[in-house]
C-alpha positions as CSV (number, residue, x, y, z in Angstrom):
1,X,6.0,-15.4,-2.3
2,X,4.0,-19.0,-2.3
3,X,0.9,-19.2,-3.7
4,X,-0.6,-20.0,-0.5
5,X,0.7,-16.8,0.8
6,X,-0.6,-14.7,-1.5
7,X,-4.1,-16.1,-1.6
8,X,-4.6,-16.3,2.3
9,X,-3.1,-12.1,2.3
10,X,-5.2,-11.3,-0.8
11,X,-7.6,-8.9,1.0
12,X,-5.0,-6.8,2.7
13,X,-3.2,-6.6,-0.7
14,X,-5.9,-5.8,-2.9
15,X,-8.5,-3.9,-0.8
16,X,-6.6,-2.6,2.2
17,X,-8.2,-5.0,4.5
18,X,-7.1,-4.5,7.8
19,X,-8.8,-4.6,12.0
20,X,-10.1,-2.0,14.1
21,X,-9.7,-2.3,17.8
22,X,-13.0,-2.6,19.4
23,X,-11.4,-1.6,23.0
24,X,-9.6,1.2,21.2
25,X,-10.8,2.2,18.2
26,X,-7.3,2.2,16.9
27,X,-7.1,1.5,12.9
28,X,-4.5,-1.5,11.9
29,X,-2.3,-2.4,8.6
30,X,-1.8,-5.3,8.5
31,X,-4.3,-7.1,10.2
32,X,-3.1,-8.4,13.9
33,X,-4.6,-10.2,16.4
34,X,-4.0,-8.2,18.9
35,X,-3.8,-4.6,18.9
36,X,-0.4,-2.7,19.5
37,X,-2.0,0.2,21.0
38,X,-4.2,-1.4,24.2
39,X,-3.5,-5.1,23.7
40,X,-6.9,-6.4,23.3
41,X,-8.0,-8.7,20.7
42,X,-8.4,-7.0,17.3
43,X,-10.9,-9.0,15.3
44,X,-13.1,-6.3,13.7
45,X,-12.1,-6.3,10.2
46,X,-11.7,-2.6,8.5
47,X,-11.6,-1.5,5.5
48,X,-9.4,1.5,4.9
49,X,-10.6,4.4,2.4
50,X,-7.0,4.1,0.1
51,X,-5.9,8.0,0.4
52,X,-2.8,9.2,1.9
53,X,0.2,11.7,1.9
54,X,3.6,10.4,1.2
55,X,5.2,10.3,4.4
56,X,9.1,9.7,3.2
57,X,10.2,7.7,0.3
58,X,13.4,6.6,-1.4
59,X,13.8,5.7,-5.3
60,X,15.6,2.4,-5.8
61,X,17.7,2.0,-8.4
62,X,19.5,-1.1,-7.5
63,X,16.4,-3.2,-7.2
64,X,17.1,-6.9,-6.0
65,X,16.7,-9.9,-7.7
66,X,13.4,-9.9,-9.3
67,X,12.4,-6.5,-9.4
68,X,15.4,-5.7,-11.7
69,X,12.8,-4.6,-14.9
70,X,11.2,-1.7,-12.6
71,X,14.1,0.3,-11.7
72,X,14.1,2.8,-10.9
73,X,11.1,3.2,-8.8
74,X,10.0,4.7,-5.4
75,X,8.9,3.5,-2.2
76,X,7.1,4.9,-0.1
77,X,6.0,5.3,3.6
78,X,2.1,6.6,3.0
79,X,0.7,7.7,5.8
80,X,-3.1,6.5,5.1
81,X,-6.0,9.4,6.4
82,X,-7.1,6.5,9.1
83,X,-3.4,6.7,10.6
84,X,-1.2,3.9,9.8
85,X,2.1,3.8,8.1
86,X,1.8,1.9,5.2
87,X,4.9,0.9,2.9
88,X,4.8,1.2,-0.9
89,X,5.5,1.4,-4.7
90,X,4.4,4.6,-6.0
91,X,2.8,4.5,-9.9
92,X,2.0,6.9,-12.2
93,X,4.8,9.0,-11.0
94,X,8.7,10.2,-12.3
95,X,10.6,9.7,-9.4
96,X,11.7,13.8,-9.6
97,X,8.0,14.9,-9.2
98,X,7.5,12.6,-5.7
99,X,7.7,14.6,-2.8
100,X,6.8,14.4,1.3
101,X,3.2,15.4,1.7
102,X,2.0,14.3,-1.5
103,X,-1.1,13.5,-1.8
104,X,-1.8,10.4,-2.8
105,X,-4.6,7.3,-3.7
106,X,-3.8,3.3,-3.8
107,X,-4.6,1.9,-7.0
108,X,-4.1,-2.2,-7.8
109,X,-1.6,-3.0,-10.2
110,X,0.6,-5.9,-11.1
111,X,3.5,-6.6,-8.9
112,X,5.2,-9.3,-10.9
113,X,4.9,-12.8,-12.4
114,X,6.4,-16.3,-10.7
115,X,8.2,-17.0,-14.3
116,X,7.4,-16.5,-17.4
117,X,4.5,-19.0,-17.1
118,X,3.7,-18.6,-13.5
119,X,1.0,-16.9,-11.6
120,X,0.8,-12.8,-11.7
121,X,0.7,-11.5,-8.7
122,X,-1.3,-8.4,-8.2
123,X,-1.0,-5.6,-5.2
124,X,-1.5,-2.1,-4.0
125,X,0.3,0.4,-5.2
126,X,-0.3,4.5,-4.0
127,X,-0.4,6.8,-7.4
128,X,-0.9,10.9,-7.2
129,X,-4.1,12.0,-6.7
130,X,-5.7,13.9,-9.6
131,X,-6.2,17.3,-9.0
132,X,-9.3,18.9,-10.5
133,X,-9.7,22.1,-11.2
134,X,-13.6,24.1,-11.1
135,X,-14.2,23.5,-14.5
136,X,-14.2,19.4,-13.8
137,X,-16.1,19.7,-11.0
């Protein structure tokens, strides 16, 4: 990814910036200009709360070029508590404990590096939500 690509998307990729409809009220990832749902213009910017379920997911352990020194990981489809289908990495997780219907949180985390001297790229990731128990509460 450019530089220039990654700066103009940083919102959506660090905050979960994305539109609401005003016609509709329908909640969009990634931001769009005009909604799917109604097709009126979608300029409301939303922010979404980060928590989800895992909605399917598949561990790579053939990772292409660049993503070689993460494998295995997962991705996932989280389906975010606003509605859209959002695809991720998953963190903070052994592949053998991930399962559909998980619940889980977006956390920022590094992504990778352009190079060993190049620019680290950071971007949401979904990690397990912590359960607490009584006495924590």
């Amino acid at each position: 990814m450019r530089n220039a690509s990654y700066w103009r998307t940083s919102p959506q990729r660090l905050s979960l910036t994305g539109e609401v409809c005003p016609h509709c009220a329908a909640k969009l990832f990634p931001p769009r200009d005009i909604c799917p749902h109604c097709g009126g213009p979608a300029k409301e910017p939303f922010r979404f709360s980060g928590k989800g379920t895992v909605y399917s997911y598949a561990t790579m352990y053939a990772a292409p070029a660049g993503w070689t020194e993460y494998a295995p990981y997962v991705v996932a489809l989280v389906k975010l508590d606003e509605g859209p289908l959002v695809t991720a990495q998953l963190t903070d997780v052994h592949p053998d404990e991930v399962a559909i219907g998980m619940p889980v949180e977006m956390v920022t985390r590094r992504m990778r590096a352009d190079g060993e001297d190049g620019l680290i790229q950071y971007g949401y990731k979904f990690r397990p939500v912590l359960q607490t128990t009584a006495a924590q509460v």
